[in-house]
C-alpha distance (Angstrom), angle and dihedral (degrees) to the residues before:
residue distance angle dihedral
X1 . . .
X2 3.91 . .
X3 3.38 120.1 .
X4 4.35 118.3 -167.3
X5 3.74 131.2 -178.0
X6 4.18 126.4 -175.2
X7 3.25 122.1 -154.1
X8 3.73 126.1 -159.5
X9 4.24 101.1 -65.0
X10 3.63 99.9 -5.6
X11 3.92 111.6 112.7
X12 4.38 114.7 -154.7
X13 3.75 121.4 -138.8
X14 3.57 140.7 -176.4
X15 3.89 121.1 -149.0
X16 4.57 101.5 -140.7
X17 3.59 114.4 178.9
X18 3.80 90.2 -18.7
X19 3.74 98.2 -49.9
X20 3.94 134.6 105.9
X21 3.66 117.8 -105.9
X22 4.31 113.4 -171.0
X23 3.90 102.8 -136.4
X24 3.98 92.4 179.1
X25 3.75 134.5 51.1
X26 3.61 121.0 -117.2
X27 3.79 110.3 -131.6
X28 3.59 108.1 -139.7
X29 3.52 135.0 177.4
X30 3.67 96.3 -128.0
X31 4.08 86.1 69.2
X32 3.29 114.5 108.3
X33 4.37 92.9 -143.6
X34 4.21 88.9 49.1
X35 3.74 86.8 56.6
X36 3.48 94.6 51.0
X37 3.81 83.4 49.9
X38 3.55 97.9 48.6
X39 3.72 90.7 47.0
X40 3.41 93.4 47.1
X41 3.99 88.4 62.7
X42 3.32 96.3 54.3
X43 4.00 96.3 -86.5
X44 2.88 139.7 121.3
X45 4.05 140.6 -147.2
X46 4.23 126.6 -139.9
X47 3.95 109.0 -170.3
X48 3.80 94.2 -21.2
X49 3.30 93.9 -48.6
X50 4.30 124.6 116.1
X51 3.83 108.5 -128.9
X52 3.68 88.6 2.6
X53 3.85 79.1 -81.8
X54 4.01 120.8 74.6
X55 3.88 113.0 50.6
X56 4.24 90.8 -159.2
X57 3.68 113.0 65.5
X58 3.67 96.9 -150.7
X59 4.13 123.2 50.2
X60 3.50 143.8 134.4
X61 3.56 113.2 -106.5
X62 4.00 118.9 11.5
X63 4.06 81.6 117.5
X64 4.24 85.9 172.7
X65 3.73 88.0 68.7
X66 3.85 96.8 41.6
X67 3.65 101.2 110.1
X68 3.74 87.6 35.9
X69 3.76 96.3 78.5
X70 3.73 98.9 -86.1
């Protein structure tokens, strides 16, 4: 059993057979659910980007956009 956690702008992978596999999503602010989420929050996004600022939409830190939808 393989367990995985993501946190904030921190991407998991697996080396099989010598290659990279992604186990986690990347939440960007060019996807179209993250906006919705960051909207949703009472944020907002400017060319995929959350404040006009971060370009992830979840992160550790970035405490200016917390209430923001980060």
């Amino acid at each position: 059993m393989l367990y995985v956690a993501n946190l904030g702008d921190t991407r998991a992978v697996m080396s099989k057979n010598g290659l990279a596999e992604r186990l986690s999503y990347d939440h960007r602010g060019t996807d179209k659910m993250e906006i919705e989420r960051v909207q949703a929050m009472g944020g907002f996004v400017v060319e995929g980007r959350v404040g006009a600022t971060l370009a992830i939409t979840r992160a550790f830190g970035d405490h200016s956009l917390k209430g923001k939808g980060v």
